[in-house]
N, C-alpha and C positions, 0 to 999 in steps of 0.2 A: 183785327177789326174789319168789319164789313162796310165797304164803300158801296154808294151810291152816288149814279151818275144821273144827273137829272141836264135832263139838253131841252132846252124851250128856251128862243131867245123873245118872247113875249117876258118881259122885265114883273109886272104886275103878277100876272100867272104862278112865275116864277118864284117870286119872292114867296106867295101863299103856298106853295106846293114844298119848297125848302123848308120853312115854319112848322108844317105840318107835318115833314118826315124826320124832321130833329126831334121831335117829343118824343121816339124811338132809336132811331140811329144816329148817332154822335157826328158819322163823317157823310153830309150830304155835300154835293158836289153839281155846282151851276155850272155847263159849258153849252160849247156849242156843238153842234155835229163836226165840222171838221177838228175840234179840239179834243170830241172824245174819238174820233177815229185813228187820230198820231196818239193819246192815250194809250189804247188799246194795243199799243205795239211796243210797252214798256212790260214785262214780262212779271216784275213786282205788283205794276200796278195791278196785275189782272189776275193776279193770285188773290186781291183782295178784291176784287170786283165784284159785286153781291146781285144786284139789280142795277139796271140803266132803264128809265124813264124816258119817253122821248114825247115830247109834245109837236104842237103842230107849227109853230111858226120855227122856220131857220132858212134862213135869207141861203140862198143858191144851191138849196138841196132839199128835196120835198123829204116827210117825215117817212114816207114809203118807202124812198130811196134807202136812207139812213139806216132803219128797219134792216131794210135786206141787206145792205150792206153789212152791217154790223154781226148780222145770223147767220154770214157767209163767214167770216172774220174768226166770230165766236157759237157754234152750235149749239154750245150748253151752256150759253147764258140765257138767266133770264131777261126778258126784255116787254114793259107794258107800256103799249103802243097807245096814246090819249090824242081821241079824236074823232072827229068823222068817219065811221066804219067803213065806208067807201073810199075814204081818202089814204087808208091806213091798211089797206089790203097788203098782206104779205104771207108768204106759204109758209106754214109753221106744222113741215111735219113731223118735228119730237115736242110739239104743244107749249113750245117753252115761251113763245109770243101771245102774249096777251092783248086782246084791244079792247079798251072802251070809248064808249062815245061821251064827250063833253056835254054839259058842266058834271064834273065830282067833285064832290067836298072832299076837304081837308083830311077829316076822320075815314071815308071811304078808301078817298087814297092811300092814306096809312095804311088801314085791313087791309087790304089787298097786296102793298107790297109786304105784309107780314106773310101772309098767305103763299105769295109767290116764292119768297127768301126760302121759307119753312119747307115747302113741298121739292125744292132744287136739292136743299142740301140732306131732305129722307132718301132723296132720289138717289144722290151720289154717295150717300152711306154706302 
């Protein structure tokens, strides 16, 4: 089963963006950046790790940070970056980082991480 990690500690955002990715994937998943970064170092976990969503608010780590940290960590994951496109700059030379700029609907965010899931896993066919 395909996890999704969704890190925004914006409660509101969060809730709408968890809603909207359950109507597709069964296991979404609310943390924080430091929560999915000790995450990320569970070897099961990250067998199943499909996409990580990173929004912009998380108290003592900008959403850039998190970004590159994470793409240092994990290279071929996907990861779509929601946000101020200036705020959310991060080098994504195997294209696997995605940024939008805020607001997205519900249904957008869904197509996209279908989009993104889908083209990861033609890739590692």
């Amino acid at each position: 089963m395909a996890i999704i990690l969704l890190v925004d500690d914006d409660p509101l955002q969060a809730f709408v963006r968890k809603t909207a990715l359950e109507k597709f994937f069964p296991d979404v998943r609310r943390v924080s950046g430091p929560e999915a970064l000790c995450l990320i170092e569970q070897s099961q976990f990250v067998e199943q790790l499909a996409l990580v969503i990173s929004g912009t608010h998380m108290p003592g780590l900008s959403s850039s940070e998190f970004v590159a940290e994470l793409s240092s960590r994990l290279p071929w994951l996907p990861v779509l970056a929601l946000g101020d496109q200036q705020k959310t700059e991060v080098d994504s030379p195997n294209g696997l980082i995605q940024r939008v700029s805020q607001p997205i609907s519900g249904e957008e965010l869904l197509q996209l991480s279908r989009q993104m899931i889908g083209q990861h896993k033609a890739s590692a066919a």
